[in-house]
C-alpha positions as CSV (number, residue, x, y, z in Angstrom):
1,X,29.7,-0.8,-7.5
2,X,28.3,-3.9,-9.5
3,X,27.9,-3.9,-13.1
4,X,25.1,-5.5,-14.6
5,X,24.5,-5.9,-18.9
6,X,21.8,-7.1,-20.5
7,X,21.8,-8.5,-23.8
8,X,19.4,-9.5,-26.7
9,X,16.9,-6.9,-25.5
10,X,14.3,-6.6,-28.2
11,X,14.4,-3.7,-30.1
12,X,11.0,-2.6,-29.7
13,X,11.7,-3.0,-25.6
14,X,15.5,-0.8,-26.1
15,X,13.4,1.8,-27.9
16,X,10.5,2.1,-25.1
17,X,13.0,3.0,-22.4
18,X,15.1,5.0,-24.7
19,X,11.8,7.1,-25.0
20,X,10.7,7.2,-21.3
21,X,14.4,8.1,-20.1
22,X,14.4,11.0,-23.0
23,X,11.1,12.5,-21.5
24,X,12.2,11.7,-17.9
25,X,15.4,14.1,-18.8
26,X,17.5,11.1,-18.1
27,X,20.3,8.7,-20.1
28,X,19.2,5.4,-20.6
29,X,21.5,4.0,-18.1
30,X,19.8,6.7,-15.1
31,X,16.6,5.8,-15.9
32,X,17.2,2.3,-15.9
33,X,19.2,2.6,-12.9
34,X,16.3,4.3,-11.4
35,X,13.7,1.5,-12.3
36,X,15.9,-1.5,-10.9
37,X,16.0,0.5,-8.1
38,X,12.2,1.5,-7.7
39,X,11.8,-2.6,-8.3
40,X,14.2,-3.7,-5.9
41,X,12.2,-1.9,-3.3
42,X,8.9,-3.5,-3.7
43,X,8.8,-6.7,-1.9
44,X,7.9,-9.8,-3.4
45,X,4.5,-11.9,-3.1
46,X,6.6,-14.3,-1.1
47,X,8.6,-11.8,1.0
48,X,4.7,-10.2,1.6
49,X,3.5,-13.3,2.8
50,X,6.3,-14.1,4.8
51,X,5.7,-10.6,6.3
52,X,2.2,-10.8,7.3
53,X,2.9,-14.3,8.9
54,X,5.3,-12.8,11.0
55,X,3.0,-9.5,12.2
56,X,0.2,-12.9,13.0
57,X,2.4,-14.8,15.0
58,X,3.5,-11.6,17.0
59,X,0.5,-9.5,17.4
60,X,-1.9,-12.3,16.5
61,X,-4.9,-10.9,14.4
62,X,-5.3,-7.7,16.6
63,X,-2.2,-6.4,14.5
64,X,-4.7,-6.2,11.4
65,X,-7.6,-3.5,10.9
66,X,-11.4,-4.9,11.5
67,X,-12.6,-2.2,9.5
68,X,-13.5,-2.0,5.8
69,X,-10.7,-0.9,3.9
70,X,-12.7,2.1,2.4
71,X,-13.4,3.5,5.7
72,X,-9.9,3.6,6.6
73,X,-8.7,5.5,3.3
74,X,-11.5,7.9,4.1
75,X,-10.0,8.6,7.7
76,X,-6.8,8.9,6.3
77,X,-7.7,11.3,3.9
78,X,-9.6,13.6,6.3
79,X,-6.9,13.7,8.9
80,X,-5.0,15.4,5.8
């Protein structure tokens, strides 16, 4: 497994995280390990992009929803 170290991390910065991972029930080093990996899994604007011009070239724009966006999270919710 890789190691990576920050340094010359403000103190006010340190001292946020040191709070969050002590509520979370966590050592620093879980909870930061837990937040590189929540970050690493959202993609980037550009991989997003790149993404939705690859659904347009395969399913063209019939791949993409025609209706407003707030009648779609209303579906969703009352198929739950």
């Amino acid at each position: 497994m890789a190691t990576i170290q920050i340094r010359n991390v403000p103190e006010a910065v340190h001292r946020m995280y040191r709070t969050r991972a002590a509520a979370a029930g966590m050592s620093l080093q879980e909870y930061l390990l837990a937040e590189i990996g929540r970050q690493a899994a959202l993609r980037t604007p550009a991989e997003l992009v790149r993404e939705v011009e690859e659904r347009m070239r395969v399913e063209g724009p019939e791949g993409f929803a025609r209706a407003p966006s707030a009648d779609l999270v209303r579906a969703d919710r009352e198929s739950h």
